[in-house]
Each structure stands twice: as structure tokens, then as C-alpha cells.
C-alpha positions in Angstrom: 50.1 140.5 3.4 52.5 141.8 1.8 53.7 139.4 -1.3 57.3 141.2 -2.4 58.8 144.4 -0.5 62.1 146.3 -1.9 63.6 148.6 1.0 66.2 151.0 -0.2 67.2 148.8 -3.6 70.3 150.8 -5.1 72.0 149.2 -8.7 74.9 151.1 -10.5 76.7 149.9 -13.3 79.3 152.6 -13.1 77.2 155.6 -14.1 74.2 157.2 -12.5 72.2 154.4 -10.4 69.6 152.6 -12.2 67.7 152.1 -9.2 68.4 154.7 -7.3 67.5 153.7 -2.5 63.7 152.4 -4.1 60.9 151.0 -2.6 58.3 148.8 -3.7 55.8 146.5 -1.8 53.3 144.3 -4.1 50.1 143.2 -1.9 47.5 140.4 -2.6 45.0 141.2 -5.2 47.4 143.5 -7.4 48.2 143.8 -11.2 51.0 145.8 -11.4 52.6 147.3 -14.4 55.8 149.1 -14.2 56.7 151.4 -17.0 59.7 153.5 -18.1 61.9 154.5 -21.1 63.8 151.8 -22.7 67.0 151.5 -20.6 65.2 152.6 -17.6 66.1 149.2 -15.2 62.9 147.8 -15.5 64.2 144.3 -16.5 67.1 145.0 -13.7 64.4 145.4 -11.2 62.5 142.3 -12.1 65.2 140.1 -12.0 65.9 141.7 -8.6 62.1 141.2 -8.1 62.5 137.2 -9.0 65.5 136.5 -7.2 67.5 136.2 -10.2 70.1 138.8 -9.3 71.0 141.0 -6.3 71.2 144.5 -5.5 74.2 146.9 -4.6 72.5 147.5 -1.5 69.1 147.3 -0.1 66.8 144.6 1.5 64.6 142.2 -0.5 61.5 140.6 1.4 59.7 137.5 0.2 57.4 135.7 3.0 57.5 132.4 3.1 55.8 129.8 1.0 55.3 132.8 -1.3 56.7 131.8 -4.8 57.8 133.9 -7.7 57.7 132.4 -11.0 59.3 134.9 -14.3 58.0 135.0 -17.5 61.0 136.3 -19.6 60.7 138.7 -22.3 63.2 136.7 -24.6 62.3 133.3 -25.9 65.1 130.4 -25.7 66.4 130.2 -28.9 67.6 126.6 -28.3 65.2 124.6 -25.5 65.8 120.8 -25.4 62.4 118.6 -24.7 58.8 118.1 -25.4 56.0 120.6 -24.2 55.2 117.6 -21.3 59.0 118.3 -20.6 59.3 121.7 -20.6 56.0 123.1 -18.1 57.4 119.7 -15.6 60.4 121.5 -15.7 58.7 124.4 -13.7 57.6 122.4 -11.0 59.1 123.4 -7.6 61.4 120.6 -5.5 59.6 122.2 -2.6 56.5 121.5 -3.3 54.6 119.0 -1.2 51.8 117.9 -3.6 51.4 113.7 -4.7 52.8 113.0 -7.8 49.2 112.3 -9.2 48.4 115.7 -8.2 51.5 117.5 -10.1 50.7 115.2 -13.0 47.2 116.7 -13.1 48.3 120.1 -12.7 50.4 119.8 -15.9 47.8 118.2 -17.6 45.3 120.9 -16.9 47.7 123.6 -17.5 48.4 122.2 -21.4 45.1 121.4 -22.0 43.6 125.2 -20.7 46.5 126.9 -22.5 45.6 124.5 -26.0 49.2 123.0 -26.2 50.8 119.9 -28.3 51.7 118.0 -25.5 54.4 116.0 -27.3 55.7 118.2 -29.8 59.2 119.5 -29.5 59.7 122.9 -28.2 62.0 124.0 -30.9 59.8 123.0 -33.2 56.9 125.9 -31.9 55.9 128.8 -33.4 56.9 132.0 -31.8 53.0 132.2 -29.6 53.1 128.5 -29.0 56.8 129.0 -27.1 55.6 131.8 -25.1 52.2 129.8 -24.0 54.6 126.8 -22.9 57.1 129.2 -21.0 53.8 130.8 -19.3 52.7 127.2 -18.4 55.8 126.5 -16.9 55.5 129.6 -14.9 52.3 128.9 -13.6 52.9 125.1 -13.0 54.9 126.5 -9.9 51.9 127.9 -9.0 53.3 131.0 -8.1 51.8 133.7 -5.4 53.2 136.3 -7.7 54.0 136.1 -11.5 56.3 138.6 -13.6 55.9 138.8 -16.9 58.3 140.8 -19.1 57.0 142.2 -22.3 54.4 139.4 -22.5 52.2 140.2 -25.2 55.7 140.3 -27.9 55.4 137.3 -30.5 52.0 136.4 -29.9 49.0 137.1 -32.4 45.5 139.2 -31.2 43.8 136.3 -30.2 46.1 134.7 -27.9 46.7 137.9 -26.6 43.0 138.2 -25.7 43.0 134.4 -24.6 45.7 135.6 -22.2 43.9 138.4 -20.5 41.1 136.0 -20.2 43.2 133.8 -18.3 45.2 135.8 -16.4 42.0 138.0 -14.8 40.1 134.1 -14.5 42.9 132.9 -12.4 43.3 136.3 -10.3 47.2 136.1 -9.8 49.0 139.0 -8.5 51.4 140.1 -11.6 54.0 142.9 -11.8 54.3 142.7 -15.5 56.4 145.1 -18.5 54.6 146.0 -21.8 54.0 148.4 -24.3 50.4 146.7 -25.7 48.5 149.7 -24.2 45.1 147.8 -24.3 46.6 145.1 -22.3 47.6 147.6 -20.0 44.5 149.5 -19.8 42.8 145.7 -19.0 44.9 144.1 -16.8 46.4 146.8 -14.6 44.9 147.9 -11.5 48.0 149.5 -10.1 51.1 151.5 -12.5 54.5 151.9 -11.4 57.0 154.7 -13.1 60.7 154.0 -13.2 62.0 157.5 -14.4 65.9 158.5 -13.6 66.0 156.0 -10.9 63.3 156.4 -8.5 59.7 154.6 -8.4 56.1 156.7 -8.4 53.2 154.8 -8.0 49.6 155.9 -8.9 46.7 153.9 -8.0 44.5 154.6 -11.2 43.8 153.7 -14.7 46.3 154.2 -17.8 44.5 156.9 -18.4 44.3 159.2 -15.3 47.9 158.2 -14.8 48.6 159.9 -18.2 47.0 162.9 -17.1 48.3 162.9 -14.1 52.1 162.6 -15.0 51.8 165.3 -17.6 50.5 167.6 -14.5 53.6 166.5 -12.5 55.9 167.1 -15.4 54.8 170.8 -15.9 55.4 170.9 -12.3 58.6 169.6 -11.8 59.6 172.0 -14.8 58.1 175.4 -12.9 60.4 174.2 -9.5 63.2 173.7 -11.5 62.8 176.8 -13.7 62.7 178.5 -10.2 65.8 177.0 -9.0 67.9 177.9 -11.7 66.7 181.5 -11.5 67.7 181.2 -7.6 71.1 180.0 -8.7 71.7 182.1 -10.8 71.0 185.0 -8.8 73.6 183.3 -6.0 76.2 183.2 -8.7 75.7 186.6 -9.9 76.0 187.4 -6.1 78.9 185.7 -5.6 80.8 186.8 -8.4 80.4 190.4 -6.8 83.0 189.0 -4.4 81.1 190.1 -1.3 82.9 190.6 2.3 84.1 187.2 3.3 84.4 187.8 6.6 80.5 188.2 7.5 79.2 185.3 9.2 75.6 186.0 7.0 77.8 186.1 3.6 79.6 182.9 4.5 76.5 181.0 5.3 75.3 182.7 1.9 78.1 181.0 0.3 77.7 177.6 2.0 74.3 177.3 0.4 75.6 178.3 -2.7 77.8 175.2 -3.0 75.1 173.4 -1.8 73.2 174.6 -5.0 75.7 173.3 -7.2 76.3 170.3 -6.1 72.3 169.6 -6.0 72.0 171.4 -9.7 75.0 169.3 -10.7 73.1 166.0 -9.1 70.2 167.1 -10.8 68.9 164.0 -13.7 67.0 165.7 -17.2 64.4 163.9 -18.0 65.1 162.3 -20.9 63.8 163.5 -24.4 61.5 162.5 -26.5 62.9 160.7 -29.9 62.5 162.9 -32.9 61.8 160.8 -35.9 61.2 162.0 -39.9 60.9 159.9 -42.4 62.6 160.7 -45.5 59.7 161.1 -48.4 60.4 160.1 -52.1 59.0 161.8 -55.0 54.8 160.6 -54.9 53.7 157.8 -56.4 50.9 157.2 -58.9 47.4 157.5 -57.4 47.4 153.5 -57.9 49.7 152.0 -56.0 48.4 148.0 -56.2 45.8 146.4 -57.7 44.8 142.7 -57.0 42.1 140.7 -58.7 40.9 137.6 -57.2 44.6 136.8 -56.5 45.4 133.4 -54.7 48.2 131.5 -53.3 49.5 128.4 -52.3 52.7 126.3 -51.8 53.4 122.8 -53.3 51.1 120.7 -52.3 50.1 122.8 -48.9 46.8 124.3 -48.3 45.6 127.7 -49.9 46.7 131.0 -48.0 45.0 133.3 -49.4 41.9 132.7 -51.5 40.3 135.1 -54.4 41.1 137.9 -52.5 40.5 141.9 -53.7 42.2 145.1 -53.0 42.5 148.4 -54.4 45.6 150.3 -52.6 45.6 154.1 -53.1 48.3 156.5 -52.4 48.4 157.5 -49.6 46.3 154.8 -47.7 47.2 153.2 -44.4 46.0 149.5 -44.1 47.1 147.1 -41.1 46.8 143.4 -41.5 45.5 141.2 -38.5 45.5 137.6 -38.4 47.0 134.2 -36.1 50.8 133.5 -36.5 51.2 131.8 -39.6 48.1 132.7 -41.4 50.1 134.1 -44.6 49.7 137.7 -43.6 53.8 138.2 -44.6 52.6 136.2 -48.2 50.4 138.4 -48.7 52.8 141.8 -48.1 55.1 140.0 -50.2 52.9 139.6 -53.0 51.6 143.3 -52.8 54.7 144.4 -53.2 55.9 142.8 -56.1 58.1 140.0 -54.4 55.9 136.8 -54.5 54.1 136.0 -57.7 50.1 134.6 -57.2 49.4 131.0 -58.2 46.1 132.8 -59.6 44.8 136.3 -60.2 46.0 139.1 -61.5 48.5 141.7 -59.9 49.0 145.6 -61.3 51.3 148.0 -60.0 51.5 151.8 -60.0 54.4 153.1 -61.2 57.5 155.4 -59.0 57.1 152.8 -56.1 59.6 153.5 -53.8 59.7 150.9 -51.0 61.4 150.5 -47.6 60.6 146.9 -45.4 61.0 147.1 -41.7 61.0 143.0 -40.3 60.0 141.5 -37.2 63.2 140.0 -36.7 65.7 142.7 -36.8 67.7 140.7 -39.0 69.1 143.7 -40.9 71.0 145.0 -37.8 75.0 143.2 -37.7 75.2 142.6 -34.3 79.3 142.3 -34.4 79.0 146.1 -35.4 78.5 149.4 -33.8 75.3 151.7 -33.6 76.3 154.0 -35.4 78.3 151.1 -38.1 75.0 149.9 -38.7 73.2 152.9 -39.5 76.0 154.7 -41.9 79.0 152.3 -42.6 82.7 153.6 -42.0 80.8 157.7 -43.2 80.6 160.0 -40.4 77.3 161.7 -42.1 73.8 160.2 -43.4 71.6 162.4 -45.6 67.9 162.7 -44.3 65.6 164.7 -46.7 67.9 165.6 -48.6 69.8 167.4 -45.3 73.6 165.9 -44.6 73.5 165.2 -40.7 76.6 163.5 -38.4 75.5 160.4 -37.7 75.9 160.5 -33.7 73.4 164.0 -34.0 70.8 161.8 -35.3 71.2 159.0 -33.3 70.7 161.7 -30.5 67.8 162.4 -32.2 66.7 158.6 -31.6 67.8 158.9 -28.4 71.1 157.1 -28.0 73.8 158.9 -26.5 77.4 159.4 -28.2 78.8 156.4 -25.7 75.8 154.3 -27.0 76.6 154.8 -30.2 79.7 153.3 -30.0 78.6 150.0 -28.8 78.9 147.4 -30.5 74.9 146.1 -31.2 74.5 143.4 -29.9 74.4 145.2 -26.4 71.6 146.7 -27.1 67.7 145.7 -25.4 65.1 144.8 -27.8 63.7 148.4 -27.7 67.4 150.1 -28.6 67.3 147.7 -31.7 64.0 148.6 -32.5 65.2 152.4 -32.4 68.4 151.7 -34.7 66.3 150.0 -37.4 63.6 152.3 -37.8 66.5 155.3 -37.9 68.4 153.7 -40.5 65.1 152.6 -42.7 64.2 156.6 -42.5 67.2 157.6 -43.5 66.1 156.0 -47.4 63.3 157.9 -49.3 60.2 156.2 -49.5 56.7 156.6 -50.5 55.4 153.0 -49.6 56.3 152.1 -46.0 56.0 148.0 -45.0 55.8 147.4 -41.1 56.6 144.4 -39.5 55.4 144.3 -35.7 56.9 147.8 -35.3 55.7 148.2 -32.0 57.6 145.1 -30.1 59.6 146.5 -27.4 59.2 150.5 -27.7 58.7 152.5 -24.9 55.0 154.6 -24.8 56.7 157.7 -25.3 58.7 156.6 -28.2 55.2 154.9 -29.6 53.2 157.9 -29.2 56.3 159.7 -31.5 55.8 156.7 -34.2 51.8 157.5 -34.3 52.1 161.1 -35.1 54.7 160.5 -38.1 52.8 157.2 -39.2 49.8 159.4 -38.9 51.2 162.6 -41.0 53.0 160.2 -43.6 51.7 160.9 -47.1 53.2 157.9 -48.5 51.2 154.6 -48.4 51.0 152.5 -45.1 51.3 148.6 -44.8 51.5 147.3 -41.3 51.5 144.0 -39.6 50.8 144.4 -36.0 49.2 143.4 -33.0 49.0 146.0 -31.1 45.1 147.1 -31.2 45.7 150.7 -30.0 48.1 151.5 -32.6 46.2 149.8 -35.6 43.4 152.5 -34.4 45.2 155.1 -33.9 47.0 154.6 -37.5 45.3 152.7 -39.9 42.4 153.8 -42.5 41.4 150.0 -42.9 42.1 146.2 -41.9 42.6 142.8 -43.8 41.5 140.6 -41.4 42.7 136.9 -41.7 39.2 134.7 -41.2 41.2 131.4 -41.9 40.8 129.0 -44.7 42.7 131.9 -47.1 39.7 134.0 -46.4 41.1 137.6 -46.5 38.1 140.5 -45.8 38.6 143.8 -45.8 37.1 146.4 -42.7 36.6 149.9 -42.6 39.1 151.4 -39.6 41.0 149.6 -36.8 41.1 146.7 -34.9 37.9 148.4 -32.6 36.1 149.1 -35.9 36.2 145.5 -36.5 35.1 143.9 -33.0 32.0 146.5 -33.4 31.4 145.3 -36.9 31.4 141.6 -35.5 29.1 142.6 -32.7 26.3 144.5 -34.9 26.1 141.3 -37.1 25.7 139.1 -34.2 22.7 141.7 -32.9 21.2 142.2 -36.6 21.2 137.9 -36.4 19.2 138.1 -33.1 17.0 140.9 -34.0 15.9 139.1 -37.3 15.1 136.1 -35.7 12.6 137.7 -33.0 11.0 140.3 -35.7 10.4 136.4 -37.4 8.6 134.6 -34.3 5.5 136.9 -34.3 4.9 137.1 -37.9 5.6 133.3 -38.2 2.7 132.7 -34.8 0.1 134.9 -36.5 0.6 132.3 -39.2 0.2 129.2 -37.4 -3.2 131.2 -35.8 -4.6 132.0 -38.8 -4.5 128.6 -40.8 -4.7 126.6 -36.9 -1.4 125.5 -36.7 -0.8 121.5 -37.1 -2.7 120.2 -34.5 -6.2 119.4 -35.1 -8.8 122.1 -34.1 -10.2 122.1 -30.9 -7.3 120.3 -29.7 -6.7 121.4 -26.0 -3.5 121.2 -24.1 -2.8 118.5 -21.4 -0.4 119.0 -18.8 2.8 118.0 -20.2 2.2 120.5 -22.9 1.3 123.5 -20.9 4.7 122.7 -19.4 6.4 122.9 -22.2 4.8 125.6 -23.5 6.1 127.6 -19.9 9.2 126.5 -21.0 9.6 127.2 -24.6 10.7 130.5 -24.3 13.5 130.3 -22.3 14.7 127.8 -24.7 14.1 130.0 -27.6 16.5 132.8 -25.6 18.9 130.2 -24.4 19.4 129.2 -28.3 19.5 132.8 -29.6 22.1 134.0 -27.2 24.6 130.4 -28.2 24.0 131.4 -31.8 24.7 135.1 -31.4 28.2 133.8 -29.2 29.1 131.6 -32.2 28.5 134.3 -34.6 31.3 136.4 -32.4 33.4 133.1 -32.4 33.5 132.7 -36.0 34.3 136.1 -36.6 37.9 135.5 -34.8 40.7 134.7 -36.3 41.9 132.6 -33.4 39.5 129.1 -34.5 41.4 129.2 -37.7 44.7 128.6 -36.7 44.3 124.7 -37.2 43.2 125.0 -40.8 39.7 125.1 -40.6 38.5 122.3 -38.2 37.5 124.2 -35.6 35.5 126.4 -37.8 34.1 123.7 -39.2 32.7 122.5 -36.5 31.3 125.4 -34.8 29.5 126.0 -38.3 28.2 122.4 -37.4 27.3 123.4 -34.2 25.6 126.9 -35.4 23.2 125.2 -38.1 22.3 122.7 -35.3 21.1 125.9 -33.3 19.6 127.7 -36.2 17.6 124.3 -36.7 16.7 123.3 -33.4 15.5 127.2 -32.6 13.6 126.9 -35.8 12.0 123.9 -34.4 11.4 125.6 -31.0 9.4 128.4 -32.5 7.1 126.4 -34.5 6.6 124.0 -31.8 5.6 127.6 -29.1 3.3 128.5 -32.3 1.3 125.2 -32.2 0.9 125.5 -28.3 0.6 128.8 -28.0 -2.2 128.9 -30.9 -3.9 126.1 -28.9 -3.6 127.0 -25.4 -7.3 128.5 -25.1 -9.0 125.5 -27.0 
């Protein structure tokens, strides 16, 4: 059955259609992501999608007793209530279930997504607030969620809690995003949105990426052939032929018919072209700390003895929960926070430029192109004078766009305008704040390459696992408890890191259980010689080693645990207590393997 259908869905805003007589139909058991340049209509057609706003023309299908519940892409800034309050709120009026059932519904749904039931919503951090709004989503319980943008704001680990959820609860999802990962994962089905009209492929990201560059060089072949067609017409028809011939008149009838399809014709549209403008090199060194620490009055410590060397030219990315002090620390490596310990040196012709996570240098009461250059017509990149509406081209906003006043634009458009007015300013040490949130793959894969050929030095906050490998040469990782540890490579380099320590753990401890029973052989073990087994223990010693499996594979999982960044959020406790937990393992295996030793040393007494 059919969950959602769109027959013939046409939206204009005055200019070409956004949506342009589409069709979509979402069926039980689909994740569906639906991609498209910035500006393409994709929130357009998801508010169409939830009901929230109505077509031009077209029909709009729901069945009945099918909900759709919206995750928006931009958090209320100002949301009266408690967390209790705010997933209640999502409840449905139609919705036939007790009172005691609804009441347990919400209670499940705060507990499984870890929320403070009775703190205020406002009072949130930026992950917390999307978790809540996702609660109240699903405490709808929706046939079909839609989720817009859905990994923005939150840190890697509840972006991986998410995906757990999500595929644990198997809800169909049309959802928007840019976190490739999370689309490779979670998508089972991609929809394009390109000039107006929908493709679909049924494959992964990656096909899909092959695929569409196949279609492009296509589509550019048919339409290099029809302009050669035309203007072989035109050339024709300029040698006025007889007018009078029934074959030249029909010749002529297709002819206009040419140009008004040429002239219906939509380019796709470019690809932005960025360059960042390079100041003269900096010294080899760029930052030195030594056992540097910091914390506010009175509040815990951030960061704790923590180490780096930062040479020119190096491209580190910093991973860690919301709130773990990973902007302290980019403030103190850059001159603008002092340590409350350690020692800080810095290389000398540091030339810095800071992109933010909040957009906050953008004036939204001005234009575009007010924003990037003042009341000048002109910027100066490398050193080259350029009109500032040629280079906002180049960043793909047209001359009507530039005009607009800012605060028009979608969270990808600002995104664009910052980064083309912070590479407009010579640099040689580049700070990134989240500088993937709301960008468009083409535009990301255009970021990557420059990031990737900068010869400057590279700080970047981000959660977006595909780009920290593609970019970065190293990680800080954020353990918690102002541990800061430093990993060769991306966020993948890390995970495998994790994962050959947990196997190195469980290797160890079975190269130990032989050499540890051909001592308990050779001196007779504990129990007296002679001693022979009675039935309980040759039952146990059947048993034993399962045990001793079952406890290695808990303390190789809480080896993986601790490694993530996620248990640390709550200063420690957590941690803390799966420590507890681990030594608990590590003694009661311990135990175990003697106690297989003794029986197994005994069993032919």
C-alpha cells in the first residue's frame, strides 16, 4: 500500500516551476532520501508531502489512518514548556489509545531517546532540542516520518544513536541531508529534484553517483545534437527558402517548434567555483601546546594536560559531544583564550580567518552582495579585483539573488555567502566551524577539493564523518573528563583504531588461558590430588567455557563503549560506571579461567 502519492504536483513562485507536473508514491518499507541543489524545492515538496502547504495544481493522496509526522530542519528558537510538555504536544486528537497508554508511550519515547523529562525546552542544547522535536514526531506514531536536514546541530554520537533507532523502529522516512554516511546507511531508495522534475533510482549512494554522471554525459550528447540541428534549421531559414512549398512550411513549423523547446530548455545549474585567497606562508611551527589545561570558575576541567604540535600546512578536525570544549580548545590554539595551565607557543606570520557555526557574521537586514563587499561594487581575491555579483555567480547566486536582502536566504545560501566573503581575506590558518550544515553534495564535493589542495593549516569542527576523511591528516577526539587524544586520519581511522584494541584485548586474554592451564597441570591446581570430579562439577566444567566467551565478548563491547565520546556527555558518570562494570568482567573472567583450569586439570582423576 501505497503510504503518500503526488500526481502531477506543479508550484511556481513567479519564475520557472519549482515542481514542475511530478510524481512521487512512497510504499511501506521505504527510506527515502531526496536530494537536490540548494534552492531546488526540496523543503517545498516536503511541506507539500506533510500537508503543511498546497500545490498550484496537482493531487495529493494520503490513505487513511496513515499519519505524517515532520521533523523540521530549523529549531524553534523560542518553545514554551518542559520536555514532558513538548513530545505530549505531538500526540494526535485522533488517536483512540487510553490515556494510560499515551502516558506510556511518552514515557518510553523520553526515556529511549535519554531526555530530561522536566527540563525546559529553551533551556536545551542544540542535540537535546532536535531529540525532543524527533520525540514529538514519533509520539504521533506516524506511518511515515520526514525529516529535513536531520543530522544539523547534533554531535557523532547521537547521530549514530539516531540511525540505530531509526533502522530498530523500521519507519518509512522521506528525509533531506547532506551527512553522506547517514545517507549511504539509512537510504534504501534516492530521489533527484533537479530543474523541476523527480528521478528516482532504486540503488545505493553510490551507484546512484555513477549512474547520474552517466545520464549527465548523456543528456549533454542530446543536447549538443539539438543545437547542431537548430542551428542547421536557422541557417536554412535564413536562406529565405520558397514559402509557398507545403514541405518548406512544415520545415518552418518545426523550426518554431525548436525554439520555443530550446528557449524552454533549463541548464543545469553549475557547479560553485571557490578559491581561497592565500597569505604569505607561515612559519613551519604554527602552535605548540604543552600540557595545557582549562577550566572555568569553579566548573569542571575541559581540557586536561593535553599536547599538540601543529605544523604548517596540517589539516586536523576535532570530534567530540556538544559541549565538550572543542570551541575552548580552537580558541586557545589560536591565541584567543589563555590556559589555566601549560604552556602555549606560537609561530609567527599567522594569518587567521574563523568561519562559525552560527552564521552570526551575516546582517540579515542587508543584501548579499552588502554583506560580502559593503556599499564597493568590487572585492579583491588573490590579489585579482572582481565585481562583486561575478563572484557571487561564481558561488552560485544569480544577479536577482544578490540583491536580496539576507535574511531570505535557506540555510545552504547563507552557508554559501559566508564562506565567499571569509575567502575573499588572505589566510594561511583556516578555522571551521560545522562547515558542512546545509550544503548541497555538489557544493561539498567543491569544498573537499580546495580544503584538500589548501597549503595553509586546517582546523575543523565537524560532524560530518565523510568529510573529516576525506580532509583531515588527523583527529582530536574528545574522550570526556578533559581527555583530549590525538588519532592518525579521519573519523574511520579512529572507529578502526577502537576496534583493533578491543580485538588485541580479546586476543591477549585467550593466548593467557592455555599458558595459565599448563600451570595449574603442572603444580595440580588447588584441589587436592586425586581429587575426582562429581556431577555438579563436570557440569560446570561443560559450562565454563561459554561463560568465559560470554565475558570476553561484554568486555570487548565495553572496550568499544568507552572509546565513544557519547558516555561522556554527563561528566564522567557514565564512564565511571562502565569502568566499574569492565573491572567486574575482567575479575569475574579471571575467576572463570582459573576455576576451568582446576576442573579441567582434574577431570581424568
Amino acid at each position: 500500500m501505497a503510504l503518500l502519492s503526488l500526481l502531477d504536483i506543479y508550484v511556481s513562485f513567479g519564475g520557472p516551476p519549482v515542481l514542475d507536473h511530478l510524481n512521487l508514491q512512497i510504499e511501506e518499507g521505504e527510506r527515502v532520501c531526496l536530494l537536490g541543489r540548494n534552492g531546488a524545492g526540496k523543503t517545498t515538496l516536503m511541506r507539500i508531502a506533510a500537508g503543511e502547504a498546497a500545490p498550484d495544481t496537482g493531487t495529493v493522496t494520503i490513505p487513511d489512518g496513515v499519519c505524517i509526522a515532520r521533523l523540521t530542519q530549523e529549531i524553534p528558537e523560542d518553545l514554551p514548556g518542559n520536555v514532558r510538555d513538548i513530545v505530549t504536544s505531538g500526540l494526535r486528537a485522533d488517536d483512540l489509545s487510553e490515556d494510560w497508554e499515551k502516558d506510556l508511550r511518552v514515557d518510553d519515547l523520553i526515556a529511549r531517546l535519554g531526555l530530561p523529562e522536566d527540563r525546559a525546552f529553551n533551556a536545551l542544547s542544540g542535540g537535546l532540542k532536535r531529540r525532543c522535536l524527533l520525540a514529538r514526531a514519533l509520539s504521533a506514531k506516524p506511518g511515515l516520518l520526514l525529516l529535513d536536514e536531520p543530522t544539523n546541530h547534533l554531535d557523532l554520537d547521537s547521530i549514530l544513536w539516531m540511525e540505530e533507532f531509526l533502522l530498530e523502529q523500521k519507519i518509512p522516512l522521506l528525509f533531506v541531508t547532506h551527512d553522506r554516511a547517514f545517507l549511504r546507511r539509512m537510504a534504501n531508495r534516492i530521489i533527484e529534484l533537479d530543474r523541476g522534475k523527480l528521478a528516482s533510482w532504486s540503488c545505493d549512494y553510490d551507484t546512484y553517483l555513477v549512474r547520474k554522471e552517466e545520464l549527465f554525459v548523456a543528456e549533454e550528447r542530446q543536447r549538443a545534437a539539438f543545437d547542431k540541428k537548430l542551428g542547421q534549421e536557422e541557417a536554412w531559414s535564413r536562406r529565405s527558402p520558397g514559402a509557398r512549398r507545403t514541405k518548406s512550411n512544415a520545415r518552418m513549423e518545426a523550426l518554431v517548434k525548436m525554439r520555443a523547446q530550446r528557449g524552454a530548455l533549463r541548464s543545469v545549474a553549475g557547479s560553485a567555483k571557490m578559491e581561497i585567497s592565500e597569505a604569505e606562508r607561515s612559519g613551519v611551527r604554527v602552535v605548540e601546546a604543552e600540557d595545557i589545561a582549562f577550566a572555568y570558575p569553579g566548573g569542571k576541567p575541559l581540557i586536561r594536560a593535553f599536547s599538540l604540535v601543529l605544523n604548517r600546512g596540517d589539516k586536523v578536525g576535532l570530534i567530540g559531544p556538544n559541549g565538550a570544549g572543542k570551541t575552548t580548545l580552537v580558541k586557545m590554539l589560536l591565541g584567543q583564550l589563555a590556559p589555566t595551565s601549560g604552556v602555549l607557543k606560537f609561530g609567527t606570520k599567522m594569518e587567521v580567518i574563523y568561519f562559525d557555526q552560527m552564521r552570526e557574521q551575516i546582517d540579515d537586514d542587508k543584501t548579499v552582495a552588502e554583506n560580502l563587499a559593503g556599499d564597493s561594487d568590487t572585492v579583491t581575491v588573490q590579489g585579482r579585483s572582481r565585481h562583486v555579483i561575478s563572484y557571487l555567480q561564481d558561488f552560485l547566486f544569480d544577479p536577482s539573488r544578490a540583491r536580496s536582502k539576507a535574511k531570505v536566504l535557506s540555510g545552504g545560501e547563507r552557508n554559501r555567502l559566508l564562506l565567499a566573503r571569509l575567502f575573499t581575506k588572505p589566510a594561511n590558518v583556516l578555522v571551521l566551524d560545522e562547515p558542512t550544515n546545509d550544503l548541497d553534495a555538489e557544493t561539498l564535493d567543491v569544498l573537499e577539493d580546495i580544503l584538500v589542495d589548501y597549503a595553509g593549516t586546517l582546523i575543523m569542527v565537524s560532524h560530518d564523518r565523510a568529510f573529516l576523511d576525506n580532509v583531515v591528516t588527523s583527529t582530536l577526539v574528545f574522550e570526556g573528563d578533559g581527555i583530549v587524544t590525538e588519532h592518525a586520519g579521519g573519523y574511520t581511522d579512529w572507529r578502526n583504531e577502537l576496534a583493533r584494541i578491543a580485538v588485541a584485548k580479546r586476543q591477549s586474554a585467550l593466548t593467557a588461558a592455555p599458558t595459565a592451564k599448563a600451570a595449574a597441570a603442572k603444580t595440580g591446581g588447588s584441589a587436592p590430588a586425586g581429587a575426582k570430579l562429581n556431577n555438579k562439577e563436570r557440569k560446570e566444567l561443560e559450562t565454563l567455557p561459554g561463560r568465559i566467551e560470554q565475558l570476553e565478548a561484554e568486555q570487548a563491547q565495553l572496550t568499544v563503549q568507552l572509546g565513544d565520546p557519547e558516555i561522556y556527555k554527563d561528566g564522567g558518570a557514565q564512564a565511571a560506571s562502565l569502568q566499574k562494570k569492565l573491572h567486574a568482567l575482567e575479575a569475574e573472567h579471571a575467576q572463570a579461567v582459573e576455576r576451568w583450569m582446576e576442573l579441567d586439570a582434574r577431570k581424568d582423576a
